[in-house]
C-alpha positions in Angstrom: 49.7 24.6 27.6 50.9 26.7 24.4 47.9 27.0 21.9 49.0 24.9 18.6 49.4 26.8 15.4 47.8 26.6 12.1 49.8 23.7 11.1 49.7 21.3 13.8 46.3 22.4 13.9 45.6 21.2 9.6 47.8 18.1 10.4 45.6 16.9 13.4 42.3 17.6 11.0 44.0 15.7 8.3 44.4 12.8 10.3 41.1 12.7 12.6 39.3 13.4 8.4 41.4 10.4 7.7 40.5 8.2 10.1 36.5 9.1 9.6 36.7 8.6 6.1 38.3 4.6 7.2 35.2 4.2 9.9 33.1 5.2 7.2 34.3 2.9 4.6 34.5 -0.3 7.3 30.7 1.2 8.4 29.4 1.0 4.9 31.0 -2.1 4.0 30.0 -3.8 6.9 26.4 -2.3 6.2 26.4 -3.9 3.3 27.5 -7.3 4.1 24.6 -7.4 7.0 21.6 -6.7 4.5 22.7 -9.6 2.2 22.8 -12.1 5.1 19.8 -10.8 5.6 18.4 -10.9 2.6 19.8 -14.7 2.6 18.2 -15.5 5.8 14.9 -14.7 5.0 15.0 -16.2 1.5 16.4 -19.6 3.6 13.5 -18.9 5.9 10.7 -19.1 3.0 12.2 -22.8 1.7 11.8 -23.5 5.1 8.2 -22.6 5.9 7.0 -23.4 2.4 8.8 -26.9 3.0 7.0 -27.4 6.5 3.5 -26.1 4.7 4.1 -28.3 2.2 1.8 -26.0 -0.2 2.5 -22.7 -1.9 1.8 -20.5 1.0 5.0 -19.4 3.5 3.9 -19.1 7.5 6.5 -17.9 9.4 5.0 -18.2 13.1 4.3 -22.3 14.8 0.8 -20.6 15.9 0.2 -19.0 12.1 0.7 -22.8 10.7 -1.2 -24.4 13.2 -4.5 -22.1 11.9 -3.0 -22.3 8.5 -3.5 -26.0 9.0 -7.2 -26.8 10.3 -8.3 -24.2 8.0 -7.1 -26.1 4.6 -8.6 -29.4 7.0 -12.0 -27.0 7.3 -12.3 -25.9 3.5 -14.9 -28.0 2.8 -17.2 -25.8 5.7 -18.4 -22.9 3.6 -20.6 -20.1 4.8 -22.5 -18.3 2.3 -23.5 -15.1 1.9 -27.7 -15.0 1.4 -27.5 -11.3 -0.1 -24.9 -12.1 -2.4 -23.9 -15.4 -2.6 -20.0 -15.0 -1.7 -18.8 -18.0 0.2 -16.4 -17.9 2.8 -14.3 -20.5 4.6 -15.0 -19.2 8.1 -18.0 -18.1 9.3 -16.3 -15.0 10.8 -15.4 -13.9 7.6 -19.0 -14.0 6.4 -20.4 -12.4 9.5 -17.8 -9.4 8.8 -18.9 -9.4 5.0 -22.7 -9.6 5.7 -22.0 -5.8 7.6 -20.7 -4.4 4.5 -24.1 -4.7 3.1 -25.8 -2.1 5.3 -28.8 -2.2 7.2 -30.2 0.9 6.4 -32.0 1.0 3.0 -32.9 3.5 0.8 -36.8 3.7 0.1 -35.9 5.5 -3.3 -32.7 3.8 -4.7 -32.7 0.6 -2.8 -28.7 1.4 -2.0 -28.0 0.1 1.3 -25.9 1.6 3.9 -23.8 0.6 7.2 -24.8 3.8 9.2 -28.2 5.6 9.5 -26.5 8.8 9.6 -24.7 8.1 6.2 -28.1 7.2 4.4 -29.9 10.7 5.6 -27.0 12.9 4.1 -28.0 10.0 0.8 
């Protein structure tokens, strides 16, 4: 096979650099046209949860909703805080915030701590 000279050689590049610069353009148009649908779909998506919450919050999973839903029925539960007096919905919560606190004192300051270590280097 005879090797091609310098002009075939430009004309090919031309062409192939042509061709690129078309994928690219389709590429980036079709790019484009895939983030607004998306961008549609989830907007579409939030009427549609806010619609089946029928409240101001969006779920977007069945199970989400379902605990969404016996926690508004449970709101009138609250569990309250005895160091602080923050009330929570769920008693969970409450035992996670009661940690914060600290267990670990401070004989001289009265700042409490999570972790013994933490207080000693106090």
């Amino acid at each position: 096979m005879p090797a091609k000279t310098n002009k075939e050689l430009k004309s090919e590049n031309s062409e192939l650099t042509l061709r690129f610069n078309n994928l690219k353009q389709n590429f980036d148009k079709l790019s484009s046209e895939h983030k607004i649908l998306q961008t549609k779909l989830l907007l579409e998506q939030e009427k549609v949860d806010q619609k089946r919450n029928n409240c101001d919050e969006s779920i977007g999973k069945e199970v989400d909703l379902k605990k969404h839903k016996n926690r508004q029925k449970s709101t009138n539960v609250v569990f309250k805080c005895e160091k602080c007096g923050k009330e929570f919905s769920e008693e969970w919560k409450l035992r996670a915030h009661v940690k914060t606190h600290g267990n670990y004192k401070c004989e001289k300051c009265d700042k409490s701590f999570v972790n013994l270590d933490i207080k000693k280097k106090h």
